[in-house]
Structure formats: structure tokens, C-alpha cells
C-alpha positions, 0 to 999 in steps of 0.5 A: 135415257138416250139408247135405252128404247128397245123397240124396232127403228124400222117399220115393220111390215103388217103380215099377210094374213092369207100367206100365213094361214097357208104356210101354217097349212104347209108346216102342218102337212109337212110336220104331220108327213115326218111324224108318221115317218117317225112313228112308223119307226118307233112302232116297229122299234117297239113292237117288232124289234127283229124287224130292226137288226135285219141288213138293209143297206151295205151292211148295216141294219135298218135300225141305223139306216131308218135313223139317218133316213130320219134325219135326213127327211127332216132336212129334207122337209125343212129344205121343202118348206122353205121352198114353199114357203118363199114369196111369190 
């Protein structure tokens, strides 16, 4: 049947093998940065929860801070990545 075939009507690309392998690296180190970052976290949540009600910015306590600290690094590192990995 005419339409019906779901493959690509361009050609597709063969992958650089060296290029993926190193921005696999890239996302390891990055991921494994935000995972400690978070950890770190939910260790002194866990752990030490006095640590998280003391102020730590304009008022509002470190709990909320680390939070949006946290959501922030992961744009960050997301932005990081894809600056990394763009082709030369």
C-alpha cells in the first residue's frame, strides 16, 4: 500500500563512533557531578534535618534554597552538555 512504509525517506547519517564514546563520557561526568550535588542533599535531609531550617539566602531556609540550587544545576549542566557536545 502506497504511504504505509515507515521508514526514513532520507539518508541517515552512519554515527561517529569516537564522537559518541566521548559524549557518553561527557554525560557520565555530568550526570555523576548532579548526582553528588543531590546526594549531598538528600544526606543532610535525612541525617542532619536542623541543618535544612537554618536561613541561608534572604530569608528563606536552605531546604528551599539547595531545592532551586538543584534545579538550577540541572539546567545548567543540561545547558553544559549540549555546549560540549555540538560538533566541531
Amino acid at each position: 500500500m502506497a504511504g504505509l512504509e515507515h521508514r526514513a525517506t532520507y539518508p541517515v547519517a552512519p554515527e561517529d563512533e569516537i564522537l559518541a564514546s566521548r559524549n557518553a563520557r561527557y554525560g557520565m561526568v555530568l550526570f555523576v557531578t548532579y548526582l553528588l550535588f543531590y546526594g549531598s542533599f538528600v544526606v543532610i535531609s535525612a541525617f542532619w534535618p536542623e541543618v535544612m531550617a537554618y536561613d541561608a539566602l534572604f530569608g528563606v531556609n536552605l531546604a528551599v534554597t539547595y531545592g532551586f540550587s538543584l534545579i538550577a544545576a540541572a539546567m545548567i549542566l543540561a545547558l553544559v552538555y549540549a555546549w560540549l557536545c555540538r560538533e566541531k
